[in-house]
VEXVO-58591 format. One record per residue (C-alpha): x, y, z. Coordinates in Angstrom, 1 decimal. Layout:
N
<px->X | py->Y | pz->Z>
...
***
This chain:
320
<px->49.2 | py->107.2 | pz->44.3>
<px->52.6 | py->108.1 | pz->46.2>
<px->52.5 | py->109.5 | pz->49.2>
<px->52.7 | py->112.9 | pz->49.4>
<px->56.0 | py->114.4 | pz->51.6>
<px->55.4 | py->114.3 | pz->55.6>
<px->57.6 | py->117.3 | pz->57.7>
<px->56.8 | py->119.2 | pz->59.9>
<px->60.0 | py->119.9 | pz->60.3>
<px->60.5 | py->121.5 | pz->57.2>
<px->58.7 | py->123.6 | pz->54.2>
<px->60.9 | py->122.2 | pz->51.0>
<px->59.5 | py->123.4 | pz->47.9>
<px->58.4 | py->121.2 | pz->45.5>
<px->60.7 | py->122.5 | pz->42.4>
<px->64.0 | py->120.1 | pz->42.0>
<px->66.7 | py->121.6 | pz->44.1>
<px->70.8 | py->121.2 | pz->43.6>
<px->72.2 | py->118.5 | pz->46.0>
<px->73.0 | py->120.1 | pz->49.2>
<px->76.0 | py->118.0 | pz->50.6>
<px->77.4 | py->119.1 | pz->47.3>
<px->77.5 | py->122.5 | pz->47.6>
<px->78.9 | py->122.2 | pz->50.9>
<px->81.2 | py->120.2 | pz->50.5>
<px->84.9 | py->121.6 | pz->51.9>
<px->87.0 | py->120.8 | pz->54.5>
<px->84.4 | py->118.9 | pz->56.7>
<px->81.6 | py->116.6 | pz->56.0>
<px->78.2 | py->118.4 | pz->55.8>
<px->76.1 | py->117.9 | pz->59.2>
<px->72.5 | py->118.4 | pz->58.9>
<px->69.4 | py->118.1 | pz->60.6>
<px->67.3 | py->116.7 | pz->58.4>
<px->68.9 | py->116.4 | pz->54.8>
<px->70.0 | py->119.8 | pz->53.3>
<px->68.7 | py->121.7 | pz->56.5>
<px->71.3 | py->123.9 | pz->58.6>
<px->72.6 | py->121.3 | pz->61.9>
<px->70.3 | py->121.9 | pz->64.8>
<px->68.6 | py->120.0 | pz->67.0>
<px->65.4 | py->118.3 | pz->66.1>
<px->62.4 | py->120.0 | pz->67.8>
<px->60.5 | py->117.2 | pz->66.8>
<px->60.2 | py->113.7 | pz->68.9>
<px->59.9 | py->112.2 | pz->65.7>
<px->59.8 | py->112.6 | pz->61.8>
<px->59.0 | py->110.2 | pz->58.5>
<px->58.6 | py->110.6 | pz->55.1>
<px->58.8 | py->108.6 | pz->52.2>
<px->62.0 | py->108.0 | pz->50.0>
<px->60.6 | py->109.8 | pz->47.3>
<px->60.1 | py->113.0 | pz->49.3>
<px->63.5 | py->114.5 | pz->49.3>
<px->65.5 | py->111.9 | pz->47.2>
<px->63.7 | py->112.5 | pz->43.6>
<px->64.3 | py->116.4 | pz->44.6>
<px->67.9 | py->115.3 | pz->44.1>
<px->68.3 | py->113.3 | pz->41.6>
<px->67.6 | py->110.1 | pz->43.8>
<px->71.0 | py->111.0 | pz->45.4>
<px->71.5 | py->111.6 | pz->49.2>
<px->75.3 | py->112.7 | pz->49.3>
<px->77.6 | py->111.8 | pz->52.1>
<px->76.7 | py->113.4 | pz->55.6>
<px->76.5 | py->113.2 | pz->58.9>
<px->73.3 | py->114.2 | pz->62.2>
<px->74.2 | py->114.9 | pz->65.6>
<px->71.6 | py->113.9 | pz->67.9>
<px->69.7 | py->112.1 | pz->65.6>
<px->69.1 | py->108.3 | pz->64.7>
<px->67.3 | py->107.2 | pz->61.6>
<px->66.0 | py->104.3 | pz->59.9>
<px->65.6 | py->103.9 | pz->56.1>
<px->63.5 | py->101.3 | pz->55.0>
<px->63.7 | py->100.5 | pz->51.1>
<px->60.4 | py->98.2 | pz->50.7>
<px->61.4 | py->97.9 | pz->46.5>
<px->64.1 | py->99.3 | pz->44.8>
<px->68.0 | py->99.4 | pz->44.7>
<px->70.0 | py->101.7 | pz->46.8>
<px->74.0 | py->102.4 | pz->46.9>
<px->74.7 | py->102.9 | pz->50.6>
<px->77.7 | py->104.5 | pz->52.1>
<px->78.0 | py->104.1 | pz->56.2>
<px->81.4 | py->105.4 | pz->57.2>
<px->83.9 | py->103.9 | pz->55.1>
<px->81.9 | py->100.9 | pz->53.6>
<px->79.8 | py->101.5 | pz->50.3>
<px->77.6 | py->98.5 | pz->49.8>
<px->74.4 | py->98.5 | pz->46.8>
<px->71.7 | py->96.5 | pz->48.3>
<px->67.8 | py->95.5 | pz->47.2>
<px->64.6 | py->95.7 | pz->49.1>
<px->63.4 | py->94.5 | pz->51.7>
<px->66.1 | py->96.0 | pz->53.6>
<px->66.4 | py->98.3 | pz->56.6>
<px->69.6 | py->100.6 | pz->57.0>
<px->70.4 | py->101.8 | pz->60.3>
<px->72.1 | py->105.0 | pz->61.3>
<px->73.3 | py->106.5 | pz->64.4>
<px->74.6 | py->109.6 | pz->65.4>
<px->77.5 | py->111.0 | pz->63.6>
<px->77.8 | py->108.2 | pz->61.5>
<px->78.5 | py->109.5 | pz->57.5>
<px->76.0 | py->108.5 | pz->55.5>
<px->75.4 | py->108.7 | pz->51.9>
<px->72.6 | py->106.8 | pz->49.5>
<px->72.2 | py->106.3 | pz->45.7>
<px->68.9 | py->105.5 | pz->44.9>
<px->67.7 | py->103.4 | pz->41.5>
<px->64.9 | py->106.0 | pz->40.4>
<px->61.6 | py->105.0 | pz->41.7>
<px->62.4 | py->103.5 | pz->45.2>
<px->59.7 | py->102.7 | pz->47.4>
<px->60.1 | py->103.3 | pz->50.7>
<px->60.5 | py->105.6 | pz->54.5>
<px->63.0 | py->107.0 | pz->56.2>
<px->62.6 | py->107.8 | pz->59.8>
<px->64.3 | py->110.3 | pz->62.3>
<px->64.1 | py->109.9 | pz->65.7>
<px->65.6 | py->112.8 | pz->68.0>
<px->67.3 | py->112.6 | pz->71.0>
<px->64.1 | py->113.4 | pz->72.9>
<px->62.5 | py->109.7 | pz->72.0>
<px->64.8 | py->108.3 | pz->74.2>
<px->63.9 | py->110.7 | pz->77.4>
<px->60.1 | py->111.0 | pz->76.6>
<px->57.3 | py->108.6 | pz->77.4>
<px->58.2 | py->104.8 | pz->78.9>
<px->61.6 | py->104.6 | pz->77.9>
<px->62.4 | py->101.4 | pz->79.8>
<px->59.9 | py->99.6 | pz->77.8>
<px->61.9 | py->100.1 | pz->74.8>
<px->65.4 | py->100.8 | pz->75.9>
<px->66.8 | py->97.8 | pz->75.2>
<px->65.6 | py->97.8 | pz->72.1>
<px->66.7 | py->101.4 | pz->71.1>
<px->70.2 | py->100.4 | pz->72.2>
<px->70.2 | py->96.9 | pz->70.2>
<px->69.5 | py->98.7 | pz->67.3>
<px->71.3 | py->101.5 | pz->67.2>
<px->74.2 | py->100.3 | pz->68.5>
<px->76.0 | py->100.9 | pz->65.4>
<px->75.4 | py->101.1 | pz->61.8>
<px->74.0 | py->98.4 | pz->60.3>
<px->72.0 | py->97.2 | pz->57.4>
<px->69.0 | py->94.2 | pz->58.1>
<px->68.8 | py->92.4 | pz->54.6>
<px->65.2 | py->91.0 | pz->54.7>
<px->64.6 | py->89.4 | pz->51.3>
<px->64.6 | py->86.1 | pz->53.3>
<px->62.1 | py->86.8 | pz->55.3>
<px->58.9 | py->88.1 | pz->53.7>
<px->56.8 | py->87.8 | pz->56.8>
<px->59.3 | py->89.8 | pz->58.5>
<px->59.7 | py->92.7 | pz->56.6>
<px->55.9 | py->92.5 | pz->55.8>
<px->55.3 | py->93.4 | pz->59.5>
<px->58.3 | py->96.0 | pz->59.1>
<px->56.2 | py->97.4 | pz->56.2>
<px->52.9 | py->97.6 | pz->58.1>
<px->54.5 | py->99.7 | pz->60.7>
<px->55.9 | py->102.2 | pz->58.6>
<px->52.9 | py->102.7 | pz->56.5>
<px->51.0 | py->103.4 | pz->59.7>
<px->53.4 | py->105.7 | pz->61.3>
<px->53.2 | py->107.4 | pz->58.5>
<px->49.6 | py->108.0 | pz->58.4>
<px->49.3 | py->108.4 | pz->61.6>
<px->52.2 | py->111.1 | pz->61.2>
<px->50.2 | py->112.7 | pz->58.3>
<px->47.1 | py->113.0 | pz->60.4>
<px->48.2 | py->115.8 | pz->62.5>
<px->48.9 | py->118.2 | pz->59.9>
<px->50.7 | py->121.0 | pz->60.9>
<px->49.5 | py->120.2 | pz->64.7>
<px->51.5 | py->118.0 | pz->67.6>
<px->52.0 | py->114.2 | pz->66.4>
<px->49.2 | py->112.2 | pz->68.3>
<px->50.8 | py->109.9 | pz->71.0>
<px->50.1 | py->106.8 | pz->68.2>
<px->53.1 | py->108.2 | pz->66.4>
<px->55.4 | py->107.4 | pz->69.3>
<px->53.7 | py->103.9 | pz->70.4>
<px->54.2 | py->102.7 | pz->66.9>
<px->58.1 | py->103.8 | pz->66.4>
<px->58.6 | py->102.0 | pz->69.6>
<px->56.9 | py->99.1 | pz->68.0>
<px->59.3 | py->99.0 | pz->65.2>
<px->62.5 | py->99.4 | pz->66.9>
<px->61.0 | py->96.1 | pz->69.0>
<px->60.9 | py->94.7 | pz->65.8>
<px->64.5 | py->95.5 | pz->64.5>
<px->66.0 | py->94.2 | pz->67.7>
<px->64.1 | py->91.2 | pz->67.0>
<px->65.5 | py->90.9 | pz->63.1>
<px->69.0 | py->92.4 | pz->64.5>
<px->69.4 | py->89.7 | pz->66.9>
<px->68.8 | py->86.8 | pz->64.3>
<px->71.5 | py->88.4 | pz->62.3>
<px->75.1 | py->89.2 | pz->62.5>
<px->76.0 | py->92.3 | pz->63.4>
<px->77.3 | py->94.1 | pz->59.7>
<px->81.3 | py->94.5 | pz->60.6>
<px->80.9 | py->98.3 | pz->59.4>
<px->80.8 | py->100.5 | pz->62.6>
<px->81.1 | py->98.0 | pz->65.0>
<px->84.1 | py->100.4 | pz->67.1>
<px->81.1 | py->103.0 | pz->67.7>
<px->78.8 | py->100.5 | pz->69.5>
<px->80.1 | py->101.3 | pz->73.1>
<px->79.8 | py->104.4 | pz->72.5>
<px->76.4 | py->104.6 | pz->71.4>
<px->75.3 | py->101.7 | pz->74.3>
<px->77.0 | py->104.3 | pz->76.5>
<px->75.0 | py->107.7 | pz->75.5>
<px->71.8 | py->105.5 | pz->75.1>
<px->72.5 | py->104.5 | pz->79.3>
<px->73.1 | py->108.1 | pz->79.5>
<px->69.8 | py->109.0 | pz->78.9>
<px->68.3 | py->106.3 | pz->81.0>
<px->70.4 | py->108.1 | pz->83.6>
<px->68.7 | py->111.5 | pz->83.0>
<px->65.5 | py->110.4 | pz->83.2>
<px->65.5 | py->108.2 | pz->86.0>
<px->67.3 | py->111.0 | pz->88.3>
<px->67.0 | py->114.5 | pz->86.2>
<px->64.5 | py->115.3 | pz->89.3>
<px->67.0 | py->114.8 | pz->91.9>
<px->69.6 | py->117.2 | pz->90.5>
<px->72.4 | py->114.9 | pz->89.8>
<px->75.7 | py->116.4 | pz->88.8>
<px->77.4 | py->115.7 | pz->85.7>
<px->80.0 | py->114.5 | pz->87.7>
<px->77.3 | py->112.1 | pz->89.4>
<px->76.3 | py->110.6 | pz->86.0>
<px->80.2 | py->110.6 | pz->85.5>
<px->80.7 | py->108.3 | pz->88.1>
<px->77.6 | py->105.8 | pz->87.8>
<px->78.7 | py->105.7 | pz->83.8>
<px->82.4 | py->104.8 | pz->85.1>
<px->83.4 | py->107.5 | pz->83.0>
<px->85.1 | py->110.6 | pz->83.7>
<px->83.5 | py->113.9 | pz->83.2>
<px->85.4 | py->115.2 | pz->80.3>
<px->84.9 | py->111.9 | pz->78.7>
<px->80.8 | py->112.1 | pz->78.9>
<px->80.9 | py->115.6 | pz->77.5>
<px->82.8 | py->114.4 | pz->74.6>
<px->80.4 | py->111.6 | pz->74.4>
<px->77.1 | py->113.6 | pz->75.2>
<px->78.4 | py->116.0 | pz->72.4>
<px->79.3 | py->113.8 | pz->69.9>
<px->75.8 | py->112.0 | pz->70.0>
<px->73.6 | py->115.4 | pz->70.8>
<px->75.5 | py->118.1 | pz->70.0>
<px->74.8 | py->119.3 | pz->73.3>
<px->77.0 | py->118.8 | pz->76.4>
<px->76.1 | py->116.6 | pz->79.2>
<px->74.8 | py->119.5 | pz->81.4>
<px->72.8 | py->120.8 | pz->78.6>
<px->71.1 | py->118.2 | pz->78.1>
<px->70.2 | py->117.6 | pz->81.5>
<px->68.9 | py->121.4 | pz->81.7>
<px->67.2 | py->120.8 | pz->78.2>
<px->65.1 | py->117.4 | pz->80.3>
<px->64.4 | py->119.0 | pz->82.9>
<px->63.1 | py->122.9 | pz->81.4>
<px->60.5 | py->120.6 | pz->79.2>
<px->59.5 | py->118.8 | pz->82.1>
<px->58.7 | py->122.2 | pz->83.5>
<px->57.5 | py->123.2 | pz->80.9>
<px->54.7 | py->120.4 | pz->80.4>
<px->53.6 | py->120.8 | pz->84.3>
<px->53.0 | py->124.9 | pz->83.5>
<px->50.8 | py->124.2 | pz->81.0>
<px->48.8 | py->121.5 | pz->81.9>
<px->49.1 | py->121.7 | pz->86.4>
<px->47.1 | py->124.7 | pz->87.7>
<px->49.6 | py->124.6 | pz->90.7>
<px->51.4 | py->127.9 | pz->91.3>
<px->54.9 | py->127.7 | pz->90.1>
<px->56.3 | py->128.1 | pz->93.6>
<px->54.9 | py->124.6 | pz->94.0>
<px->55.7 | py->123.2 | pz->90.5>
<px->59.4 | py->124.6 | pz->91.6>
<px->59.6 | py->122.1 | pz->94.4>
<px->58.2 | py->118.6 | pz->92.7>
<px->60.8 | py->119.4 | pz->90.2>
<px->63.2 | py->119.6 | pz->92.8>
<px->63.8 | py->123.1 | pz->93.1>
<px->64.1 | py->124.2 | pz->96.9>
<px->63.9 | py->127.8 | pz->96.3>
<px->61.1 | py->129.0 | pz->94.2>
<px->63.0 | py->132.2 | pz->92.8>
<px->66.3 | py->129.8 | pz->92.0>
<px->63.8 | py->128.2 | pz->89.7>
<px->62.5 | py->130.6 | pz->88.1>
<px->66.0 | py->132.5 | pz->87.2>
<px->66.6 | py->128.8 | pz->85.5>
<px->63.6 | py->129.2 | pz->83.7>
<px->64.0 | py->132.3 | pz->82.3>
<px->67.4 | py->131.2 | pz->81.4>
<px->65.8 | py->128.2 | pz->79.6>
<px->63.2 | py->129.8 | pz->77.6>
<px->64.0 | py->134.0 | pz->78.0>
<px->60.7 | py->133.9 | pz->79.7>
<px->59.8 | py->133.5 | pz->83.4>
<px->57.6 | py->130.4 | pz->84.4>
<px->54.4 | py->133.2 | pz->84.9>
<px->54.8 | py->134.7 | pz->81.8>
<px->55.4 | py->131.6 | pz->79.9>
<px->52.2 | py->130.2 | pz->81.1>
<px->50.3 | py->133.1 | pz->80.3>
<px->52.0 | py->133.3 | pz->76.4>
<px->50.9 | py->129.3 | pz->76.2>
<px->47.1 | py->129.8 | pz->77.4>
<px->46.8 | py->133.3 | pz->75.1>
<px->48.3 | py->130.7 | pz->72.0>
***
C-alpha cells in the first residue's frame, strides 16, 4: 500500500488541483514554502512526504520554482524524473538523490508512478540540536545543487532508502503533535550519508557558482549558535565571516528570507521561549542566562518577538 501523504505543514485536499507554479507564473519565478503554498518561513524543523503526495495531485509535474530558507532532498527510489536545477534540465532514473538549496529554481517531471521522498529541512535544523556534529555534513551537501546517481551502488542507496522510510514513519507517528526527537537524529543521519556518496562523486557542474555562498550562510549559523547568547552584533558576525555587513544581509536574505539581525532575534526569542516553558525560574532570571542584563529590556524584546510578554506567554503555554 502507498503511503499515505505526511504534513503537518499543510492540509492539501485530496481532489486533483491545477498546477500552482502555473497559475503564477508572471514576471518572477514562483517562491513557495512547500510546493503551491504562499512563501513563508517553515515553522517546522523538518517535513517528508512521499513523491506521490503532491506530484500525482499535479499531474506528476512539479513546475519551476524556487524556497527561501529551505533545503530539500528528493530521493527517487524507482521511477524516471525530468529535473530542472537552475539552467540545467537533465531526465534521470532511480536510485538517485537530487539536492536543492535555497533559492535554487527547481522544477521536476515525474514518469507516473514514481516511488519515492522528498524532504524539507528549514533553516532551524541547522541552529537546533548538536549542530557541530553534522555541520560538515549539512554544508558538503548542500553546498550547491547537485544530483547523487546511485544505480551503481545498490548497497548505497539501500541504506539511503532505509533512512527515508524510517523518517518517515517516525514523521508519521506524531500525528498532528511535535515530531519526536528521532525525526531529527535520523535526517542528520542521512545527510552523513550524502556527504559520504557526495564526496565519492564529482561535484554536478550545475550550481557550482552558489557553493560559497551557501558554505558561507551554513558558517553563519554556526556563528549564531555558538555566540547568539553573548549578543554579537551583525557587524561582529560581519567581521569573523570577513564579510561586510551589507553583504551578510544580502546573504542571510537570500538563503532565509530573513535578514541577518532577524534571524539572530528569531534564535535567540525560541531559545527563550523553550527555557519559559520548561525552567520554573522567574523570568527576571531566565533574562540574564540569556544574556539580558536588564530584566525589563528583555522583556520589551519579548513582547516584540511574540506580542506577548514572557509572564503572559508562559501562562498561555501551561493553560494550552
Amino acid at each position: 500500500m502507498r503511503n499515505r501523504p505526511i504534513d503537518l505543514a499543510l492540509n492539501m485536499a485530496s481532489e486533483e488541483k491545477p498546477n500552482p507554479a502555473r497559475k503564477r507564473r508572471g514576471s518572477s519565478i514562483p517562491t513557495f514554502a512547500l510546493y503551491g503554498e504562499t512563501a513563508a518561513t517553515m515553522d517546522e524543523l523538518l517535513h517528508i512526504e512521499d513523491v506521490h503526495a503532491r506530484s500525482s495531485q499535479h499531474q506528476w509535474e512539479i513546475a519551476p520554482h524556487l524556497h527561501q530558507g529551505l533545503y530539500q532532498v528528493l530521493w527517487v527510489r524507482s521511477g524516471t524524473v525530468s529535473a530542472v536545477l537552475d539552467e540545467q534540465r537533465q531526465s534521470l532514473s532511480g536510485p538517485v538523490a537530487i539536492v536543492v538549496p535555497p533559492a535554487v529554481v527547481h522544477g521536476f517531471q515525474f514518469a507516473p508512478g514514481t516511488d519515492g521522498w522528498v524532504l524539507t529541512l528549514s533553516s532551524r535544523f541547522l541552529s537546533d540540536g548538536d549542530f557541530q556534529t553534522v555541520g560538515a555534513a549539512f554544508e558538503a551537501v548542500f553546498a550547491a545543487p547537485r544530483v547523487l546517481d546511485m544505480r551503481d551502488d545498490p548497497a548505497g542507496a539501500g541504506r539511503l532508502d532505509a533512512l527515508m522510510r524510517e523518517l518517515a514513519a517516525e514523521f508519521a507517528l506524531a500525528g498532528a503533535g511535535q515530531p519526536p526527537p528521532t525525526t531529527a537524529w535520523l535526517a542528520r543521519a542521512l545527510l552523513w550519508r550524502l556527504a559520504q556518496v557526495q564526496a565519492t562523486q564529482t561535484p554536478d557542474a550545475p550550481g557550482q557558482s552558489s557553493a560559497p555562498r551557501q558554505a558561507q550562510f551554513t558558517r553563519f549559523l554556526a556563528l549564531v549558535e555558538a555566540h547568539f547568547m553573548a549578543h554579537w552584533s551583525v557587524a561582529q558576525y560581519a567581521q569573523r565571516l570577513g564579510l561586510s555587513t551589507a553583504r551578510l544581509n544580502r546573504l542571510v536574505r537570500a538563503a532565509s528570507g530573513l535578514t541577518a539581525q532577524a534571524l539572530v532575534h528569531e534564535r535567540l526569542t525560541r531559545e527563550a521561549c523553550r527555557r519559559l516553558l520548561y525552567v520554573a525560574a522567574p523570568a527576571s532570571s531566565l533574562a540574564l542566562e540569556l544574556g539580558f542584563e536588564d530584566p525589563a529590556y528583555f522583556s520589551r524584546f519579548f513582547r516584540r518577538q511574540t506580542g506577548l510578554s514572557p509572564q503572559k506567554w508562559r501562562e498561555a503555554q501551561r493553560a494550552a
